[in-house]
C-alpha positions as CSV (number, residue, x, y, z in Angstrom):
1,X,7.6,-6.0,-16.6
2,X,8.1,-9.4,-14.9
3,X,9.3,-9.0,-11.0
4,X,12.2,-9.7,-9.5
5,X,11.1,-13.3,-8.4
6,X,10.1,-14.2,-11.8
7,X,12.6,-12.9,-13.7
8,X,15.3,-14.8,-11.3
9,X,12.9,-17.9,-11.1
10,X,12.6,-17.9,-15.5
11,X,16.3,-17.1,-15.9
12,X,18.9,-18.3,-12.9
13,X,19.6,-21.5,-11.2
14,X,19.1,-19.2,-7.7
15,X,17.1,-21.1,-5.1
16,X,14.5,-19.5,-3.2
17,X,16.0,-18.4,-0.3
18,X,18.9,-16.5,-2.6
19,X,16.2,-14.9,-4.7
20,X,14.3,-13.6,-1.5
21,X,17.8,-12.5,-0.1
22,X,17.7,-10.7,-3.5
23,X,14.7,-8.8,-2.8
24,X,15.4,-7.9,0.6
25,X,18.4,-6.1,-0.4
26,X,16.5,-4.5,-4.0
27,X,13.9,-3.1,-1.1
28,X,16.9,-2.0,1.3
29,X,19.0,-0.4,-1.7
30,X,17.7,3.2,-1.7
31,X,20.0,4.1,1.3
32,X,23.4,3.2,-0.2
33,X,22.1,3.9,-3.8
34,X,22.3,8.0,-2.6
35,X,25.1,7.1,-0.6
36,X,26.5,6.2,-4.1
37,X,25.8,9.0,-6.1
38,X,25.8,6.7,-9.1
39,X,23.2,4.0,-10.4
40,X,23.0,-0.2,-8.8
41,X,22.1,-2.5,-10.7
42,X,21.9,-6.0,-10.1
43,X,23.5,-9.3,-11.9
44,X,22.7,-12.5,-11.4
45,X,24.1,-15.6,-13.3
46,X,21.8,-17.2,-15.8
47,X,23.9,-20.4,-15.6
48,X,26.0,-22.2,-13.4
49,X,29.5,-21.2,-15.4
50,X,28.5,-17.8,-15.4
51,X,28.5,-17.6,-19.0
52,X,25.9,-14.3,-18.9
53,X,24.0,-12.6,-16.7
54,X,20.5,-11.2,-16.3
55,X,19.8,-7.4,-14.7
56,X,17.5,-8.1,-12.1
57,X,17.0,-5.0,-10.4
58,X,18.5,-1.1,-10.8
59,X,17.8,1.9,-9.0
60,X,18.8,5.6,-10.0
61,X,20.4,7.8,-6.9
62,X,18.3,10.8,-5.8
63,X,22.1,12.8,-5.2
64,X,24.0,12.4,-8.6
65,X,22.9,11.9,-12.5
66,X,22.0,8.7,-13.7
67,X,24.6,6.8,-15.9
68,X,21.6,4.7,-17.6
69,X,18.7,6.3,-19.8
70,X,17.1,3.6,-20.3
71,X,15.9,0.4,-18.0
72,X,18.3,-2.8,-18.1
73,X,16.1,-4.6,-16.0
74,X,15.5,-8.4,-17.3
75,X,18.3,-7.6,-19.9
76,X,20.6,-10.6,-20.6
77,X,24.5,-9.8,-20.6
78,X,27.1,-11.6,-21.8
79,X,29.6,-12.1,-19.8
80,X,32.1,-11.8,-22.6
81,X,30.5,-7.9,-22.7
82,X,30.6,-7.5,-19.3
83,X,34.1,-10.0,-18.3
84,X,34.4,-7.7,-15.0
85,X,31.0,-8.4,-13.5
86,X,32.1,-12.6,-14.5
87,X,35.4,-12.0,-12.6
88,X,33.6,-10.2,-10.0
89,X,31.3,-13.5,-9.6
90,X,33.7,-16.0,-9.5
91,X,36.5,-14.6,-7.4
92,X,34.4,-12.9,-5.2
93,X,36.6,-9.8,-5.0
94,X,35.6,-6.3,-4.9
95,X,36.8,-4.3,-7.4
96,X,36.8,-1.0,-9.5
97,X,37.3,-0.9,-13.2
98,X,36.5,2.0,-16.0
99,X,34.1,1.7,-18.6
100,X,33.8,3.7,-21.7
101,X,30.3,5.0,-23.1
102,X,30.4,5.0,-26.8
103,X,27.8,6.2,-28.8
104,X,27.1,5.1,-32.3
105,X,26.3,8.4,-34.6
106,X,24.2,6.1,-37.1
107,X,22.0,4.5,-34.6
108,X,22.1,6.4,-31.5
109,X,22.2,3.4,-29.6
110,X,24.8,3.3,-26.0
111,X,27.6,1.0,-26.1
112,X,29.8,0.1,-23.1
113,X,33.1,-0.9,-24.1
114,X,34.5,-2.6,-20.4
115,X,38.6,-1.9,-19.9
116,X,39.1,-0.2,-23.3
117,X,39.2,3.5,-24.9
118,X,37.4,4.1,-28.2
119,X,37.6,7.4,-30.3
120,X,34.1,7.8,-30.4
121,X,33.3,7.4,-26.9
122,X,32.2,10.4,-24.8
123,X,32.5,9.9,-21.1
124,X,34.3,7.6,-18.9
125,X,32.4,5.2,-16.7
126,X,33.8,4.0,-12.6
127,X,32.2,0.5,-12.2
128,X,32.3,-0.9,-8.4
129,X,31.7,-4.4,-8.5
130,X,30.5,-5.8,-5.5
131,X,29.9,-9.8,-4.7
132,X,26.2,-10.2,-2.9
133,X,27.1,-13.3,-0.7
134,X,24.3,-15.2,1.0
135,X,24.3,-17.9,3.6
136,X,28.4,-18.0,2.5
137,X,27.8,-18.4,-1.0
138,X,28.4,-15.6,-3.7
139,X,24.4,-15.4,-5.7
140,X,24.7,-12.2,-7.8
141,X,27.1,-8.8,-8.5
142,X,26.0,-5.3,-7.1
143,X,27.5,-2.7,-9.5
144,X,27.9,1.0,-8.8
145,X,27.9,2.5,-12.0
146,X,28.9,6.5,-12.4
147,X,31.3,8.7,-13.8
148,X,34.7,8.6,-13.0
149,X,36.5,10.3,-10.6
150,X,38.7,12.3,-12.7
151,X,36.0,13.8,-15.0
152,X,35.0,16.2,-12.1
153,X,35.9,17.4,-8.7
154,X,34.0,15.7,-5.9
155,X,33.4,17.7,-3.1
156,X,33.8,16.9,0.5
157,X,30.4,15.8,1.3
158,X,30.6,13.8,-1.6
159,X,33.2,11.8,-0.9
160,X,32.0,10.8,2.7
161,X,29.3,9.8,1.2
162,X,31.1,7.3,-1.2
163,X,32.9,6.4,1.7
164,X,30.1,5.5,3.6
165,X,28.8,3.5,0.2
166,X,32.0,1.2,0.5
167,X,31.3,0.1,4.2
168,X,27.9,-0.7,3.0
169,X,29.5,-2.9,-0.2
170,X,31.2,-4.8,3.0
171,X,28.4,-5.7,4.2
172,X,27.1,-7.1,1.1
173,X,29.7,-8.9,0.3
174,X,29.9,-10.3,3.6
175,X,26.3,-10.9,3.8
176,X,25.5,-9.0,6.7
177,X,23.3,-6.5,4.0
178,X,20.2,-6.2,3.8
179,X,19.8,-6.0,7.6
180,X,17.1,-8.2,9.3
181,X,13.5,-6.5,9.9
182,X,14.2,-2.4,10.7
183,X,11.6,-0.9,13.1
184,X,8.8,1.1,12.0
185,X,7.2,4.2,12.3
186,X,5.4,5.2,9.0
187,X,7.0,5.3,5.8
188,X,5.4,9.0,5.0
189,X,8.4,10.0,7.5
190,X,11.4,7.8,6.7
191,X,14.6,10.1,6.2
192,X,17.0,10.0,3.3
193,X,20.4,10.7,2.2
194,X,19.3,14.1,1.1
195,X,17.6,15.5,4.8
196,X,20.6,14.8,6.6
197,X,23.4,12.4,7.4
198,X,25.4,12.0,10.5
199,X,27.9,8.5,11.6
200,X,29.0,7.6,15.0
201,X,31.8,5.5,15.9
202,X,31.3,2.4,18.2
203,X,31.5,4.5,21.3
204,X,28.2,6.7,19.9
205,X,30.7,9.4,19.3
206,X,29.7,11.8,16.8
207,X,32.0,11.5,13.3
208,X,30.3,13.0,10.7
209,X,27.6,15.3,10.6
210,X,26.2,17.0,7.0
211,X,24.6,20.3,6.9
212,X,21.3,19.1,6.9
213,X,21.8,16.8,9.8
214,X,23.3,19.9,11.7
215,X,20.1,22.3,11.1
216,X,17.8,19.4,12.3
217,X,19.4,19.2,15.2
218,X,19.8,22.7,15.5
219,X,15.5,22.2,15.6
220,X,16.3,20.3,18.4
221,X,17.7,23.2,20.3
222,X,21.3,22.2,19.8
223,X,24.1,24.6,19.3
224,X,27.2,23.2,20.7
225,X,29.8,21.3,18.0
226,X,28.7,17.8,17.0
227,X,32.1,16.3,16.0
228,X,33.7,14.2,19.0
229,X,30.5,14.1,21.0
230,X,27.5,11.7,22.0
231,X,24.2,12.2,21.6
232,X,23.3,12.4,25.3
233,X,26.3,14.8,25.8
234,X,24.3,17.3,23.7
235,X,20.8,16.5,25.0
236,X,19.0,13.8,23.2
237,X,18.7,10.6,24.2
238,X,20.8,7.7,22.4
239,X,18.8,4.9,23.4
240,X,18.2,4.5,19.3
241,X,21.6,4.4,18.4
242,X,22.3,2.0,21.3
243,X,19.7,-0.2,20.1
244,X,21.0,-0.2,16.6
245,X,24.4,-1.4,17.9
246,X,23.1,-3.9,20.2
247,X,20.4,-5.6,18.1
248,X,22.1,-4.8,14.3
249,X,19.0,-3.8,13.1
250,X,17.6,-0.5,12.0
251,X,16.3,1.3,14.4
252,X,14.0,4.8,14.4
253,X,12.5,7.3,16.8
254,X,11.2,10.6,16.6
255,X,11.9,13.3,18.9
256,X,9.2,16.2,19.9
257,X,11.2,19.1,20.6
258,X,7.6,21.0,21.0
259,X,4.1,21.0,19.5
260,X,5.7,22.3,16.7
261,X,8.9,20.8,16.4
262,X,9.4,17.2,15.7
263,X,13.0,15.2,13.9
264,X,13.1,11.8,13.2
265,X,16.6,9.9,13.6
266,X,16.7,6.7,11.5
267,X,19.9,4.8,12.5
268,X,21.5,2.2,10.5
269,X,24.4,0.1,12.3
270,X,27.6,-0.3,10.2
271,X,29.0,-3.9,10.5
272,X,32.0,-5.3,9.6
273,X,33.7,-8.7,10.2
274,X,31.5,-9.6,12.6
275,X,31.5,-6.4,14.7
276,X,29.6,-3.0,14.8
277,X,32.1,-0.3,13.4
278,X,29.5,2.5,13.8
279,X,25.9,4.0,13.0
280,X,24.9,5.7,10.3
281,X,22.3,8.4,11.7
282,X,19.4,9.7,9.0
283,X,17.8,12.8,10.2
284,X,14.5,14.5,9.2
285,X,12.9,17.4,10.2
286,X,8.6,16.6,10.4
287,X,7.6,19.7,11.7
288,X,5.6,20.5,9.2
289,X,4.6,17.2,8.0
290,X,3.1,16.4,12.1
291,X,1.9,19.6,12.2
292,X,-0.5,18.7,8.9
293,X,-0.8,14.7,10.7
294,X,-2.8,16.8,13.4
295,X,-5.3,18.5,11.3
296,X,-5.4,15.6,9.3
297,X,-6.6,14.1,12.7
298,X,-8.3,16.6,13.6
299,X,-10.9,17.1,10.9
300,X,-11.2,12.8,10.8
301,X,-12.5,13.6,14.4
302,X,-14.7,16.3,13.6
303,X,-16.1,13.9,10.4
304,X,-16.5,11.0,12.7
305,X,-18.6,13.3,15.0
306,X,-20.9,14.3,12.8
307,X,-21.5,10.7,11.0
308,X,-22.2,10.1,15.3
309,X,-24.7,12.8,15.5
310,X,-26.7,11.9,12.0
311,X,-26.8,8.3,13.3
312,X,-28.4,10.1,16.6
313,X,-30.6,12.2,14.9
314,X,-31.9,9.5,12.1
315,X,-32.3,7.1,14.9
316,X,-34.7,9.6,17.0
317,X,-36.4,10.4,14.0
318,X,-37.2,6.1,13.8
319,X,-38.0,6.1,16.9
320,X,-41.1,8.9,16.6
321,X,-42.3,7.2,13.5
322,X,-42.6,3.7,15.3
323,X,-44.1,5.9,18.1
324,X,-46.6,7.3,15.7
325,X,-47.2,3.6,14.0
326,X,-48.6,2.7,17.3
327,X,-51.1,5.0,17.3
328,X,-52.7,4.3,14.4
329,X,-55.6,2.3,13.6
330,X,-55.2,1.6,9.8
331,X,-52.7,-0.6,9.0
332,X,-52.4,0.1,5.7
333,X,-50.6,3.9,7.5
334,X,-49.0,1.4,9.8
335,X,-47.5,-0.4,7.7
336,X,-46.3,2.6,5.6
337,X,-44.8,4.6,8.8
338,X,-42.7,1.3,9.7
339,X,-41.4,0.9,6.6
340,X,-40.2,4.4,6.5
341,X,-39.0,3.8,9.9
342,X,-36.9,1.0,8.6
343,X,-35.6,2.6,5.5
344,X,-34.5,5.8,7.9
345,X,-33.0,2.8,10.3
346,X,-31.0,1.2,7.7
347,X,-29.4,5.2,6.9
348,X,-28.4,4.9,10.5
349,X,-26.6,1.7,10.6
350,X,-24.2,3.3,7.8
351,X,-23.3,6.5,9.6
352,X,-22.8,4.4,12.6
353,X,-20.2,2.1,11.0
354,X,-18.6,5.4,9.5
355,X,-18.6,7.0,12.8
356,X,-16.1,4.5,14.0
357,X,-14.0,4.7,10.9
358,X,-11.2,7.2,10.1
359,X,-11.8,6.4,6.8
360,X,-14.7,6.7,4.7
361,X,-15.0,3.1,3.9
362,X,-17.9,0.7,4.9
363,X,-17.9,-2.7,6.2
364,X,-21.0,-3.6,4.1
365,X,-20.9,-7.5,4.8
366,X,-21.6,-6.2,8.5
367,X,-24.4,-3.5,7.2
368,X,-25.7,-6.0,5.4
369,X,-26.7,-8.5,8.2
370,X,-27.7,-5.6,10.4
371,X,-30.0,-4.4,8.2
372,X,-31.7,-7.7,6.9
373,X,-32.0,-8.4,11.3
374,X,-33.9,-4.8,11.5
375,X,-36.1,-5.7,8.6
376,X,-36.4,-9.3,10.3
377,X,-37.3,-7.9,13.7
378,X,-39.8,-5.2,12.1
379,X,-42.0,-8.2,10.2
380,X,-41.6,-11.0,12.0
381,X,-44.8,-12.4,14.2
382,X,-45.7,-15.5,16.8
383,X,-48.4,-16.3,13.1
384,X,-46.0,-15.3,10.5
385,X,-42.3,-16.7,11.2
386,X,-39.9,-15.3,8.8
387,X,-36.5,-17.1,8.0
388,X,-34.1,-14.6,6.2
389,X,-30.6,-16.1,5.0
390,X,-27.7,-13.9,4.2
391,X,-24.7,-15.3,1.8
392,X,-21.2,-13.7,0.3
393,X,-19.6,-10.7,0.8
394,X,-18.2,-7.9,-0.7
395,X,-15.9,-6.2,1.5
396,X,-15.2,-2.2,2.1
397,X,-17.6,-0.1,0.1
398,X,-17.2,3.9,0.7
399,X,-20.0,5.0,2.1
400,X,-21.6,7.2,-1.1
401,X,-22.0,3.4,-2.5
402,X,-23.2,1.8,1.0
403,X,-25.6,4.1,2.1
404,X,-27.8,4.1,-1.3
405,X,-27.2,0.1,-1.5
406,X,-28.5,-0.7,2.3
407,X,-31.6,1.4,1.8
408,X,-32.2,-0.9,-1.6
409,X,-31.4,-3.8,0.3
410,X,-34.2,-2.8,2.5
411,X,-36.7,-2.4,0.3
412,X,-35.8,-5.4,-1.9
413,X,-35.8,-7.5,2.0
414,X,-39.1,-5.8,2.6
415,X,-41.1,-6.3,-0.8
416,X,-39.7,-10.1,-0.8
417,X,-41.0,-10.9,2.8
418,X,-44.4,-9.3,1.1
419,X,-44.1,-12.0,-1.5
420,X,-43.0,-14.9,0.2
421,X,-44.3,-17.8,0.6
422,X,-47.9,-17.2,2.7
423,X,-48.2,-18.8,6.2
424,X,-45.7,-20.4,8.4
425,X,-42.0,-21.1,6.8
426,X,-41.7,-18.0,4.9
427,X,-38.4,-17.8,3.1
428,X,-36.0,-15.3,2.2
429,X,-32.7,-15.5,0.6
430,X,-29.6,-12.5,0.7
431,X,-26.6,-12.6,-1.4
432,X,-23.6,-10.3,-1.8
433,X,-20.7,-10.8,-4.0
434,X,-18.9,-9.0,-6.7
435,X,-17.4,-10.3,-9.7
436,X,-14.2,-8.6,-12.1
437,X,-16.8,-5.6,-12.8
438,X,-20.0,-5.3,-10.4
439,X,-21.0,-5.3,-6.9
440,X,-24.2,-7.7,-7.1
441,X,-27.1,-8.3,-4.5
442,X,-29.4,-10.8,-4.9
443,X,-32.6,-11.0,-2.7
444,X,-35.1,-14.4,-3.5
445,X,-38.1,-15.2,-2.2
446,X,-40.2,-18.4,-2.6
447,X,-43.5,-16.7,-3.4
448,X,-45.9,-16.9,-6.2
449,X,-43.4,-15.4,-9.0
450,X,-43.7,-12.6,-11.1
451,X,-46.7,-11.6,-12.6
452,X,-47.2,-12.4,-16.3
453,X,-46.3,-9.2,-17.8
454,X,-45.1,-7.3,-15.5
455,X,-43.4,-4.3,-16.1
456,X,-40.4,-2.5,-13.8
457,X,-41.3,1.1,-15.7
458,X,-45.3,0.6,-15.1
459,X,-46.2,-1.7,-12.0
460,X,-43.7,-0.9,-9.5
461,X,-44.3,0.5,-6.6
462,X,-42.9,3.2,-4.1
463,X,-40.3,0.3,-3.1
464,X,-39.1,-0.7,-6.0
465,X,-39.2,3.1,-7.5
466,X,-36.9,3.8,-4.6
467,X,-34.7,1.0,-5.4
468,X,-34.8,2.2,-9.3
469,X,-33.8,5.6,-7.9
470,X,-31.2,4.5,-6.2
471,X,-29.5,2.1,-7.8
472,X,-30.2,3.2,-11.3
473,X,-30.0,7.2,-11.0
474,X,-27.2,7.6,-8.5
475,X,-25.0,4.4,-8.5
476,X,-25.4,3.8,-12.3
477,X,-26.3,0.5,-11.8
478,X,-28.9,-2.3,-13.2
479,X,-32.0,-4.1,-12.0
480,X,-33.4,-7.1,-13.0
481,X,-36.5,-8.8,-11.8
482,X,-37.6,-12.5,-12.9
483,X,-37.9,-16.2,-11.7
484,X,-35.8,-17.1,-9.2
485,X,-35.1,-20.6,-11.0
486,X,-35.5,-21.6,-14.7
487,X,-36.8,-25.2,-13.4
488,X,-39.5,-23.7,-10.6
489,X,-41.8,-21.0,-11.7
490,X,-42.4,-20.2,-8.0
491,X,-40.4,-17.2,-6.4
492,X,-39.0,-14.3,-7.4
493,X,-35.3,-13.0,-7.9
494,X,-34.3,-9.1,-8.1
495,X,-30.8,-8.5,-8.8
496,X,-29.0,-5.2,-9.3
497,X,-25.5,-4.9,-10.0
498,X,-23.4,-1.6,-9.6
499,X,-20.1,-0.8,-11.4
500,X,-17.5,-1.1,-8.8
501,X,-16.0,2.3,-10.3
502,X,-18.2,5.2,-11.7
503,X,-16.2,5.2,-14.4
504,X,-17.0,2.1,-15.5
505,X,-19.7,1.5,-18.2
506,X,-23.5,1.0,-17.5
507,X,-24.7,-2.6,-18.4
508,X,-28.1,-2.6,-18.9
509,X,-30.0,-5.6,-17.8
C-alpha cells in the first residue's frame, strides 16, 4: 500500500506543503478519532472541479464499532457517489447528512446510498463532513462516519465526547488542527481517550472529568470534587495546562505521587477563532508501567556491570600472558603467548563497548579500528614497519555477532601481517561493508600469494581454524581465500561473509 504522500502526489493537484499538512493531521487523528466514536477518513480532490475524490487516510476509533470492514484507503470516489463530501469541498461548510448501508444478497458487496432510503438497506449511517483548510485554503474533507443517533441511546459520557469531537472539527476547518510540534515524553506512556478525559475552561477550571480521569487522580491523593475547580486548588501543579494555553501546543508532564505512584497529564488546548476556549486533559496512570521502566533499568545496570568486570578480568588475564611472553626465550612460545594475548585483547574491546551500552548492540566500525591498532602495536618494530589500512563500515552489530567477528578479524590482521610483503613497507588492507544479504570483511595483504594448492580443510593453521570456527560454525558464515587481484598474482585476499540474520541461508563460497 502506497503512503499518504504518494498516493496524494499520483492522484491530487495538492502541493507539498497541503500534502504534509495532510500527514500532520493523519498522525494527530487518533485523539479526535476516539473522541468520535465512529471511523475518519480522509478525501482529497483528484481534480481541480472536484469531480472525484481519493481516500487518503482512515483510522477506526478504539471507543465505538467501526462503520467500514474493509480499507478505503487509495480508493477513488465519485463525487456523484459521494455529492455530500463534493458540497462539503466546495462550500466549505460543516455539515451532517445520513447515509444508508445497503447490502447486495447476491454479491455481498457494501453499498452506500448518500441522502436516500433503500428497502434492502440494514443500518443507517451519520456522516460529519468536515473542510481541512490550510494556509486559508480548503485541501481535503474529514468525514466522521458512524451510526446514527437514533439507532441507539448514547450515554452521557458519550456524548461529551462527541462534543468534544466537534470543537476539534473547528479547528480543522479553521486550520488551527493538527497543532504545531507537542512536547515529548516517550510514546510507551502517551494517554488516550480510553484512560481518562478531563476539559478545563480558559480560566483552568475543571469542566469535565470521566471516571477514569477521576481514579487517576484519586492516585494522586485527590478526593475533593473536580467540577468547578483548578488544578492547583486540588494540589497539583497546572503549570502544563498553563503552558498548553499560552503556547497552543500540546503539552505533557508526569506527576510522581510516590516511588510507586506515577500519572501522566497530556493536555491538548482547544482553539477557536483565534482564541484558547479550553484544555482537553488526557490522564494515565504509569504506576505499573514505571515501576517495570525501573527493573528494566535496573537489570541494564547490572548487565552493563558485568560486561565492565569481563572486560576487567580478560584484560588482567592479557596482561599476565604479555608478562609471561617476556620471560621467554623461544620465540616461537613468544610469539604464540602474544598472539593469544591479542585474541583475549580483542574479546575485551567488545565487552568494553557493551559496557557503555544499554543495549546489546556494537559499534563494530569502532571495534574494528581498535582492534586492527592492538594487532598493529603488538607487531610492529623500528626493522619491521607495518602500515595497516582500515576502509567501510557496517554499523551496529549485537554483540553475539561482534565478539566472534573481532577475534576473526584478529587472526585474519595477524596471519596477513605474517604474509606481507618481507622487509620495510609492509602492507595491510581492512575492509568492512555489508551488502542486501552479508556482513563482509576483507583483510589483503601484498605478500607472496597463496600457495599452489592450498587447501582451507588441510593446511590451515590454529588461526585460520579459529577463524573457520568462528565464522563458519557459529555465525553460519563463508570463507574464502585466493589472490587478492586477478591481474597480480602477488598477495592474498580472505573474505568471509556472514548472513546479517541467522535465518538467512548459508552461501557457500
Amino acid at each position: 500500500m502506497a503512503s499518504l504522500a504518494e498516493l496524494a502526489t499520483a492522484n491530487t493537484p495538492l502541493s507539498n506543503a497541503a500534502i504534509s499538512h495532510l500527514q500532520r493531521l493523519v498522525g494527530s487523528w487518533a485523539l479526535p478519532c476516539d473522541l468520535a466514536f465512529a471511523d475518519l477518513l480522509l478525501y482529497a480532490p483528484v481534480d481541480s472541479d472536484a469531480s472525484s475524490f481519493v481516500v487518503l487516510g482512515h483510522i477506526r476509533s478504539s471507543t465505538g464499532p467501526t462503520s467500514h470492514a474493509g480499507d478505503p484507503v487509495g480508493r477513488i470516489v465519485a463525487s456523484s457517489a459521494r455529492p455530500m463530501v463534493q458540497r462539503c469541498f466546495i462550500d466549505g461548510l460543516r455539515f451532517e447528512s445520513p447515509m444508508a448501508e445497503q447490502v447486495s444478497s447476491e454479491t455481498l458487496d457494501t453499498t452506500v446510498l448518500e441522502g436516500q432510503s433503500n428497502s434492502n438497506w440494514t443500518r443507517s449511517v451519520m456522516v460529519d463532513h468536515v473542510p481541512v483548510r490550510h494556509e486559508g485554503e480548503i485541501i481535503a474533507v474529514l468525514t466522521r462516519e458512524g451510526e446514527a443517533g437514533f439507532t441507539r441511546i448514547h450515554s452521557g459520557l458519550e456524548r461529551e465526547y462527541r462534543e468534544l469531537f466537534q470543537r476539534f472539527a473547528v479547528m480543522v476547518e479553521e486550520g488551527t488542527f493538527p497543532l504545531g510540534r507537542p512536547e515529548k515524553l516517550g510514546e510507551f506512556r502517551e494517554p488516550r481517550v480510553g484512560d481518562g478525559v478531563m476539559v478545563l475552561d480558559r480560566e483552568r477550571r475543571i469542566e469535565f472529568a470521566s471516571p477514569n480521569a477521576v481514579s487517576a487522580l484519586h492516585r494522586l491523593g485527590v478526593q475533593a470534587e473536580l467540577i468547578g475547580r483548578g488544578l492547583d486548588s486540588i494540589g497539583i501543579d497546572d503549570a502544563v495546562v498553563r503552558r498548553a494555553l499560552e503556547t497552543r501546543l500540546s503539552t505533557i508532564t508526569e506527576i510522581d505521587h510516590s516511588d510507586d505512584l506515577s500519572v501522566v497529564l497530556r493536555c491538548h488546548p482547544l482553539l477557536a477563532r483565534g482564541r484558547s476556549t479550553g484544555v482537553l486533559v488526557l490522564t494515565r496512570d504509569v504506576s505499573e508501567l514505571r515501576s517495570r521502566e525501573r527493573l528494566l533499568v535496573s537489570k541494564d545496570a547490572t548487565i552493563r556491570e558485568i560486561h565492565h568486570r569481563v572486560k576487567n578480568n580478560l584484560q588482567t588475564i592479557q596482561s599476565l600472558l604479555q608478562l609471561q611472553s617476556r620471560r621467554l626465550t623461544s620465540s616461537e612460545a613468544k610469539n604464540a603467548v602474544a598472539q593469544s594475548a591479542r585474541r583475549i585483547g580483542s574479546i575485551a574491546i567488545v565487552h568494553e563497548t557493551l559496557a557503555t551500552d544499554a543495549t546489546d548492540e556494537v559499534d563494530f566500525d569502532s571495534v574494528v579500528r581498535r582492534v586492527v591498532k592492538l594487532v598493529q602495536e603488538g607487531l610492529t618494530s623500528p626493522d619491521r614497519p607495518l602500515r595497516v589500512e582500515v576502509n567501510g563500515g557496517v554499523g551496529e552489530l549485537p554483540g553475539e555477532v561482534a565478539m566472534p567477528l573481532a577475534v576473526a578479524l584478529v587472526e585474519l590482521v595477524q596471519n596477513a601481517v605474517d604474509h606481507a610483503r618481507p622487509g620495510a613497507g609492509a602492507s595491510v588492507e581492512v575492509e568492512v561493508a555489508r551488502d542486501h544479504r552479508d556482513l563482509v570483511v576483507r583483510v589483503r595483504d601484498d605478500g607472496a600469494g597463496v600457495p599452489d594448492g592450498f587447501s582451507l580443510d588441510r593446511d590451515a593453521g590454529l588461526g585460520l581454524a579459529i577463524v573457520r570456527t568462528f565464522v563458519v560454525s557459529d555465525l553460519g558464515g563463508t570463507i574464502t581465500i585466493g589472490a587478492a587481484s586477478a591481474e597480480d598474482p602477488r598477495g592474498t585476499l580472505v573474505e568471509i561473509r556472514v548472513p546479517r540474520r541467522r535465518s538467512d541461508p548459508v552461501v557457500v563460497g
